[in-house]
C-alpha positions in Angstrom: -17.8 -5.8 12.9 -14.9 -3.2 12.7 -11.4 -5.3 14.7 -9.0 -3.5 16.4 -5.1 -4.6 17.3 -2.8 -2.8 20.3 0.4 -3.5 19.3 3.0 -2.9 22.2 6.7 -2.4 20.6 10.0 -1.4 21.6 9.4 2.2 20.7 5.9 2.5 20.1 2.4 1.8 21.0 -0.4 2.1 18.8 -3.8 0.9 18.6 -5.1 0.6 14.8 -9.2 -0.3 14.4 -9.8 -1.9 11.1 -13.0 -1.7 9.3 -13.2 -5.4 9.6 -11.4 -8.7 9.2 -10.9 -8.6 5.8 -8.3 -9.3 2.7 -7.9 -5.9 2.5 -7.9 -4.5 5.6 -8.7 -0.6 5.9 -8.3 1.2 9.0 -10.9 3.2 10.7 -8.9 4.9 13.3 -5.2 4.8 14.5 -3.1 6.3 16.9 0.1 6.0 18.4 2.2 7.1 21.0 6.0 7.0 21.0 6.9 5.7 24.5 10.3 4.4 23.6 9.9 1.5 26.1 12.9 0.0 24.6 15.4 2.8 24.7 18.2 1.6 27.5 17.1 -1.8 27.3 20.4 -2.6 25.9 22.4 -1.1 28.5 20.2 -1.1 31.3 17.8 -4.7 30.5 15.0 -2.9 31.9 12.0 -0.6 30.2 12.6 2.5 30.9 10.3 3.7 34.1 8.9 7.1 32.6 8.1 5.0 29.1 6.3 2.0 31.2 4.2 5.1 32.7 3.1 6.5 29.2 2.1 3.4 27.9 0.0 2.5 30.5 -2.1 5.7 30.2 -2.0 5.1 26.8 -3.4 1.5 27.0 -6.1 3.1 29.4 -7.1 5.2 26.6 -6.8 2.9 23.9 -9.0 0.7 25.7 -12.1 3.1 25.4 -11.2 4.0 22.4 -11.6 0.6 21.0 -15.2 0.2 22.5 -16.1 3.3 21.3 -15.2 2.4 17.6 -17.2 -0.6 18.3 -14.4 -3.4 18.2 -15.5 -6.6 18.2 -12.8 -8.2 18.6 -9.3 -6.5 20.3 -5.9 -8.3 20.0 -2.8 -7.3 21.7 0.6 -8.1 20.4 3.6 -7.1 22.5 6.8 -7.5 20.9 10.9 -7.3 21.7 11.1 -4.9 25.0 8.6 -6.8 26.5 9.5 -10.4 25.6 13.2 -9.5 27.1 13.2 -6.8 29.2 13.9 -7.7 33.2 10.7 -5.7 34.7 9.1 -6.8 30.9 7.0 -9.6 32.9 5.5 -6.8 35.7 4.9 -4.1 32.6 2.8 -7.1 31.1 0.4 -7.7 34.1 -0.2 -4.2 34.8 -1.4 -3.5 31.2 -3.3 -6.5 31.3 -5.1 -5.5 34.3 -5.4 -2.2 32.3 -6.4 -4.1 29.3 -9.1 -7.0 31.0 -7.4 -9.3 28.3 -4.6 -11.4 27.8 -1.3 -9.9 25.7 0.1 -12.2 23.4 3.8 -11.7 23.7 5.0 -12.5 20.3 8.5 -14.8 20.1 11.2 -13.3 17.7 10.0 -16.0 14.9 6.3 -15.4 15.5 7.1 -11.8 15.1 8.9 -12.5 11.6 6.3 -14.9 10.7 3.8 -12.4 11.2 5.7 -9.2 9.3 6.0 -12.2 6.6 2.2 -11.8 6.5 1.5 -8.6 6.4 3.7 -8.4 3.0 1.8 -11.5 1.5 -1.3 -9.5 2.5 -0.3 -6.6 0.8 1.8 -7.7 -2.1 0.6 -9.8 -4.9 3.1 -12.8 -5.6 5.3 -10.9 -2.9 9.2 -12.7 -4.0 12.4 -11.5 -1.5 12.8 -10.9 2.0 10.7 -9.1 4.5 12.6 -6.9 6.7 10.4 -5.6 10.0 12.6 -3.2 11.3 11.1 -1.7 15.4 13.1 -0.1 18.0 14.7 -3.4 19.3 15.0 -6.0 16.8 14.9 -6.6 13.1 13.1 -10.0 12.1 14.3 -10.9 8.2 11.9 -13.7 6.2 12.0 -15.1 2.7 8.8 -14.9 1.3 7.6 -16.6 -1.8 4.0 -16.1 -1.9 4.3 -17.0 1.8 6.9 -16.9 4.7 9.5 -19.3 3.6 11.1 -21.3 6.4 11.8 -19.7 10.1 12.7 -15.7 10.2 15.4 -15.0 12.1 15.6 -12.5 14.6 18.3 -10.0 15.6 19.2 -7.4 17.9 19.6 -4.4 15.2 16.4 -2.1 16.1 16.8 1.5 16.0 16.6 2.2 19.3 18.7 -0.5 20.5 21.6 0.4 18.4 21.4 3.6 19.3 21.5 2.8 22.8 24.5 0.4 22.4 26.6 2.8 20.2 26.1 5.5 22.7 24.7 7.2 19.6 27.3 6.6 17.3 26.6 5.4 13.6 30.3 4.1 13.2 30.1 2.2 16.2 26.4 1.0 15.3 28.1 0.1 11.6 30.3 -2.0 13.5 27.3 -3.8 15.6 25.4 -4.5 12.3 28.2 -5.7 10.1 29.4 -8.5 12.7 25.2 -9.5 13.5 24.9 -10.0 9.5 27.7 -11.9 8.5 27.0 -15.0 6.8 22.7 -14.2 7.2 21.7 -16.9 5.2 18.1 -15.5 4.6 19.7 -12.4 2.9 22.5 -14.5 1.3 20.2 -16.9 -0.5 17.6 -14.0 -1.7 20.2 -12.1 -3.7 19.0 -10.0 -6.5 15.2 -10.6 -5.4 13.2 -7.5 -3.1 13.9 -6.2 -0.4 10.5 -5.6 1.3 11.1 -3.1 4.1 8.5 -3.0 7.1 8.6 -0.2 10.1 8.3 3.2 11.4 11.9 3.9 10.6 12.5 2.9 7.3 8.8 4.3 6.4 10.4 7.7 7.6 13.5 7.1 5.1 11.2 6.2 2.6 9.2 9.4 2.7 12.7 11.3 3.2 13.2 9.7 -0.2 10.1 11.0 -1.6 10.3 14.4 -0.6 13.8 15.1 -1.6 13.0 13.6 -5.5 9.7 15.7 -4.9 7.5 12.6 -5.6 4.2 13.1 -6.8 2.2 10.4 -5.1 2.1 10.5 -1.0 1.3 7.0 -0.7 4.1 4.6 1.2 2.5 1.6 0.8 4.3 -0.2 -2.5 6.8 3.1 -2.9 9.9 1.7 -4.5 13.4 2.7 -5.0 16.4 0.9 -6.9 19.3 -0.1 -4.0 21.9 2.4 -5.7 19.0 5.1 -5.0 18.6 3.7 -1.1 22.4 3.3 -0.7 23.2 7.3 -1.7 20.4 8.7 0.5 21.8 6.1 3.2 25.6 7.7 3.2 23.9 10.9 3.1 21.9 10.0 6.6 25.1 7.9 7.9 27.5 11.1 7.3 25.2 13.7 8.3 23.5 12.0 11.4 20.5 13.1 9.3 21.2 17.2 10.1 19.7 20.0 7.6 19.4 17.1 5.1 16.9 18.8 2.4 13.6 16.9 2.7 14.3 16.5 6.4 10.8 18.0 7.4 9.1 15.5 5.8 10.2 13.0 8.6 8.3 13.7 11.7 10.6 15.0 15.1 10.3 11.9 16.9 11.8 9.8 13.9 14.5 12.0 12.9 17.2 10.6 15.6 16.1 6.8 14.6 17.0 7.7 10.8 20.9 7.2 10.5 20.6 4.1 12.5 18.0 3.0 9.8 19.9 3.5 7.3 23.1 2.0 8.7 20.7 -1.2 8.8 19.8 -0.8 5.4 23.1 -0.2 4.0 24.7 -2.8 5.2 21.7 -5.3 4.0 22.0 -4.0 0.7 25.9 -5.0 0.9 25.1 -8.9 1.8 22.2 -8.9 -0.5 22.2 -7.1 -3.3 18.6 -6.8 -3.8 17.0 -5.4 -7.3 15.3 -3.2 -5.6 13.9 -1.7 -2.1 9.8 -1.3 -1.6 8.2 0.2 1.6 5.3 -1.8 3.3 2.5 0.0 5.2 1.5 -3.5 6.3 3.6 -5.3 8.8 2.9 -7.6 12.0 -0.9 -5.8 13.3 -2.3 -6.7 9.5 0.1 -10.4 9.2 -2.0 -11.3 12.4 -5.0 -10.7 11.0 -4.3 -12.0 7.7 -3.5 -15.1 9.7 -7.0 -15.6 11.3 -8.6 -15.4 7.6 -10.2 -18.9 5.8 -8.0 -19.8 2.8 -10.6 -19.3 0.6 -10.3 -15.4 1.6 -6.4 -15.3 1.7 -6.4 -16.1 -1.8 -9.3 -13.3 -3.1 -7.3 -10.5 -5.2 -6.9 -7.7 -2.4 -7.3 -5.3 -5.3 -10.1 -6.1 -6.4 -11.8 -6.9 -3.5 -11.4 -3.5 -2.3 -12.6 -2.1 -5.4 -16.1 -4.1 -5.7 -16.3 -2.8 -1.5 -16.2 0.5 -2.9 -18.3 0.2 -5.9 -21.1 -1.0 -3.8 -20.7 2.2 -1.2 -20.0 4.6 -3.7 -20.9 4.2 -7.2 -24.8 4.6 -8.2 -24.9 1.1 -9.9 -22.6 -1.9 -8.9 -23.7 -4.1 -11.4 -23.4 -1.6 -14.3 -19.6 -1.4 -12.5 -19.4 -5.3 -13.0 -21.2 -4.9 -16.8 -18.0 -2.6 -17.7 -15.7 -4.6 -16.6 -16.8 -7.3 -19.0 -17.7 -4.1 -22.1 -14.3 -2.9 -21.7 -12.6 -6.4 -21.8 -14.7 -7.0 -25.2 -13.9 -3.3 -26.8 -9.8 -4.0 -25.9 -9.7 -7.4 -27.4 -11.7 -6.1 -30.6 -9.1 -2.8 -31.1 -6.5 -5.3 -30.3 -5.2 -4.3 -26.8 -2.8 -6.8 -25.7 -2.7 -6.9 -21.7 -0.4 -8.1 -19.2 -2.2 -10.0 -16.3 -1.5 -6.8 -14.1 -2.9 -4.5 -16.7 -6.2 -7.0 -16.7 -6.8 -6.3 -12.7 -5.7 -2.6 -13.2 -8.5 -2.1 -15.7 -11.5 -4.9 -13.7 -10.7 -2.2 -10.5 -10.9 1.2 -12.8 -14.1 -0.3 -13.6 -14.9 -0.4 -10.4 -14.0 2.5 -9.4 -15.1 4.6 -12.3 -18.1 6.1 -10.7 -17.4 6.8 -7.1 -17.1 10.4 -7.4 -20.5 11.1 -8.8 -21.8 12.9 -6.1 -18.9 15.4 -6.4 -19.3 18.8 -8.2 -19.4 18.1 -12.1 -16.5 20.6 -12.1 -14.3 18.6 -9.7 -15.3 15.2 -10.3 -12.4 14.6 -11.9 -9.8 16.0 -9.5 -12.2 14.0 -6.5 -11.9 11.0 -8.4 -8.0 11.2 -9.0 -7.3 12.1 -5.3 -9.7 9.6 -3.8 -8.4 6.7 -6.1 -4.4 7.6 -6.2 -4.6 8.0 -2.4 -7.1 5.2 -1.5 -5.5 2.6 1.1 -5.3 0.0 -1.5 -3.1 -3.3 -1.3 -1.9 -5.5 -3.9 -1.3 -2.6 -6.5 2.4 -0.7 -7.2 2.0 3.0 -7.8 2.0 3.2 -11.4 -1.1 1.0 -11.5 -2.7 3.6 -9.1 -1.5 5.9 -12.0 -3.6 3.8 -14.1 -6.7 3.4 -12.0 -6.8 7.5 -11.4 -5.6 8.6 -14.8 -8.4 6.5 -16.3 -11.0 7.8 -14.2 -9.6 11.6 -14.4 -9.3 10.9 -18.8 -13.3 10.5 -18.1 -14.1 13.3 -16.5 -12.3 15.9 -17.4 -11.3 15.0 -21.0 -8.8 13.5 -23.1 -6.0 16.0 -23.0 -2.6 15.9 -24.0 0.2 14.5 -21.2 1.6 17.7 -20.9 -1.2 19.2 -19.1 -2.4 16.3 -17.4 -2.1 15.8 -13.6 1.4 15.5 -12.1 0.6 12.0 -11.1 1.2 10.9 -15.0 5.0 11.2 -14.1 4.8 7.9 -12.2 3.2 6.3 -15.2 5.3 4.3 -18.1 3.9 5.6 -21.3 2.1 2.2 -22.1 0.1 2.4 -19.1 -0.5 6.4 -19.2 -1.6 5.2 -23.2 -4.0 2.3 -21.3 -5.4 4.5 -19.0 -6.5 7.4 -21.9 -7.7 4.9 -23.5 -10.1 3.0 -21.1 -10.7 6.6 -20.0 -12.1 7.6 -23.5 -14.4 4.2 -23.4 -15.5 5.2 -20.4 -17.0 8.4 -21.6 -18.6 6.2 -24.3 -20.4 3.8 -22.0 -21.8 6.5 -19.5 -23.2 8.3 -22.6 -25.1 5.1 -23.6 -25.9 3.9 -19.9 -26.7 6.4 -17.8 -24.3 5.0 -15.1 -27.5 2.5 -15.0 -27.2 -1.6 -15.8 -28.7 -3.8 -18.9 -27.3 -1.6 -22.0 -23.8 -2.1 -22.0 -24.2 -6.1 -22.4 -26.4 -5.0 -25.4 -24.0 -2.7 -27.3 -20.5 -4.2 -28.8 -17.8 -2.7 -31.0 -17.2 -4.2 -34.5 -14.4 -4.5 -37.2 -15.7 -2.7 -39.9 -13.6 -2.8 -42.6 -10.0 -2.8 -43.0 -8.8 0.3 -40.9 -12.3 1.1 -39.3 -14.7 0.3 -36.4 -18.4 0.7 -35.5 -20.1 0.7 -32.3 -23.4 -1.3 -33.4 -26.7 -0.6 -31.2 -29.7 -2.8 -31.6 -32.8 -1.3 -33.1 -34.7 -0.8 -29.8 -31.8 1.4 -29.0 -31.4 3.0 -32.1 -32.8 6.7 -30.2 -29.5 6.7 -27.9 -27.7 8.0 -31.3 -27.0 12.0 -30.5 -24.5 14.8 -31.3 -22.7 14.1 -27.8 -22.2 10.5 -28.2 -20.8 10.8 -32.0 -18.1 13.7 -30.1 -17.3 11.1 -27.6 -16.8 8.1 -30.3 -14.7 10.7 -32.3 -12.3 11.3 -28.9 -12.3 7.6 -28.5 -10.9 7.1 -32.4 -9.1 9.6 -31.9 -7.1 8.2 -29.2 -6.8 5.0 -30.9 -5.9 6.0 -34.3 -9.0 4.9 -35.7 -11.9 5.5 -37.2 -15.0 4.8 -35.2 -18.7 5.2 -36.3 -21.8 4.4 -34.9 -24.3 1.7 -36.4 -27.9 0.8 -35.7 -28.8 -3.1 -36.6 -31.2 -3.3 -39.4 
């Protein structure tokens, strides 16, 4: 049964329904309203009156809207203006009366424990610090797999240092620099990830993206080095974010938020040093529910659990899906593909994912494919490996062409993995030939040394009448791509 999470923050108030509790959790509706209910909370220690108003009506609406989606479950999370605000306690019991539910008002180390979570639901072997910054406070983790001791919470959200700067980055420079000195959770994760969780450094992220003009639109796992995030930082800092190029990539409502974001940053980057900086779409809402999951499920591959959920609703055969994982494992250990352990789940969730377009055109199957895999709200994968999973499928489709006329997407891609993904795309091509999409031929068909510099495909006799002109093309792209030569046998 679909799941559904209010979440009740300093600045915002969203309601996301997910398609279930799951290990990786995809959302079938979300919307949010930007109340600001922390924004003189620093000055004032009350929620602003007008913002208490909108996010009641918006919890009215919410409310309906999560019975209509069909929630079995809804769980709501309220986090810094509510736990500390003065009136925080009477907004509380009016949206519960709203609500007919209790609100779990989160602590500052629940709410770091939780934004830990979400990055060990959507990271695999997640190593740094998770970083959830909202509109009043930052929480800062060390994760190793899992949260790693207590987070600690501080007083640097956006909105709060906007408020007690009276808008002014210097000032707000000031405010950060004395909170951060001697953060041991930064201090001790030097040189590991810095794992970056929130609306407002989402919004510098995709400021990031548009100004390098980034050809994948996917924040989840987008990465940049820290000189890259430190540049675009002074750039935000200087300019308070005005007529920056790339600016209309950041919605309105986030722009003002940016140059206290990326004071924050800055200045994290300066006591930690980290390797590198990589945006989370997954932060407290999908660390709770990660939370309520058996071990057992916590530990599945999120890839590749989202991958066999689509091959069942998508693809015409899931167990011809599961028979090409194990084809295309056998064909790259006879060629002699070596494969990291990433490269090994890239390919099991190509395989997967290989036929999901098929009701598509023929003539844009391959652009379907490549959109719906490259943009699919995946976890667990970094965005070349989406590369990999969409190039492979896109190589199967629409042909083996050369790099320089393949989609912009290959940019993203190191040339070993653009190489992987022609090459897994070319074997695809092979096995549809033989199968028909349909199981029980694959596991019946194998490729061969034959020779010293040379390869066959042997068929058994009972399949000896799947030989043909088009299958001979497709083994000739295949060798081709390899740098071998590739024939087709029939056992005696």
């Amino acid at each position: 049964m679909p799941v559904a999470i209010i979440d009740i923050g300093s600045n915002s108030v969203r309601l996301v329904v997910y398609e279930g509790l799951s290990r990786s959790p995809t959302p079938l509706f979300n919307e949010k309203i930007l109340c600001g209910l922390g924004a003189h909370l620093a000055t004032t220690g009350r929620l602003d009156d007008e913002a208490v108003d909108r996010a009641l009506a918006a919890l009215r609406r919410f409310r309906v809207l999560a019975h209509q989606a069909g929630a079995d479950h809804v769980y709501t999370l309220a986090t810094a203006a509510a736990r500390e605000a003065e009136n925080g306690p009477e907004f509380v019991q009016q949206a519960q009366a709203i609500l007919g539910s209790d609100i779990h008002i989160l602590t500052g180390a629940e709410e770091a424990r939780f934004a830990a979570l979400g990055i060990e639901c959507g990271f695999l072997h997640p190593c740094g610090v998770s970083a959830d910054m909202g509109g009043g406070s930052v929480e800062l983790t060390a994760v190793d797999d899992q949260p790693v001791g207590e987070g600690v919470t501080l007083p640097l959200g956006g909105l709060r240092l906007q408020d007690q700067s009276g808008n002014s980055v210097a000032k707000a420079r000031e405010i950060v620099r004395a909170a951060l000195e001697g953060n041991s959770v930064l201090k001790k994760a030097k040189g590991s990830t810095f794992y970056a969780v929130g609306g407002t450094w989402r919004a510098l992220g995709r400021l990031h993206m548009a100004r390098c003009r980034y050809p994948l639109h996917v924040m989840h796992n987008y990465e940049i080095s820290a000189d890259e995030a430190r540049k675009l930082c002074r750039r935000l800092m200087r300019d308070h974010g005005a007529a920056i190029r790339g600016i209309e990539a950041v919605s309105a409502n986030r722009r003002a938020l940016l140059p206290f974001g990326a004071v924050l940053l800055s200045e994290v980057i300066s006591v930690m040093k980290p390797e590198k900086i990589v945006f989370s779409a997954l932060g407290v809402r999908e660390g709770y529910l990660y939370s309520l999951l058996p071990q057992k499920v916590k530990e599945a591959d999120p890839l590749i659990t989202a991958a066999e959920e689509m091959a069942v609703l998508r693809s015409r055969s899931p167990r011809h899906a599961r028979e090409l994982v194990r084809w295309t494992r056998n064909a790259f250990r006879t060629f002699g593909i070596k494969e990291t352990r990433d490269e090994e789940r890239y390919r099991k969730a190509a395989c997967l994912l290989a036929d999901i377009s098929w009701r598509s055109h023929p003539e844009y199957r391959g652009d379907q494919s490549l959109n719906l895999i490259s943009n699919g709200s995946f976890v667990g994968v970094d965005h070349p490996g989406r590369a990999y999973l969409a190039l492979a499928s896109y190589f199967r489709h629409e042909g083996l062409m050369s790099d320089d006329v393949s989609p912009d997407i290959i940019r993203i891609a190191p040339d070993r993995t653009a190489d992987r993904a022609k090459i897994l795309g070319a074997l695809f091509r092979v096995a549809y030939l033989l199968s028909a999409a349909m199981p029980d031929v694959l596991p019946r068909v194998a490729f061969q040394k034959d020779g010293d510099d040379a390869y066959c495909l042997t068929l058994p006799q009972e399949l000896a009448n799947f030989q043909g002109e088009r299958l001979d093309k497709r083994l000739g792209g295949l060798g081709a791509t390899l740098g071998e030569s590739i024939r087709l046998a029939v056992e005696c």
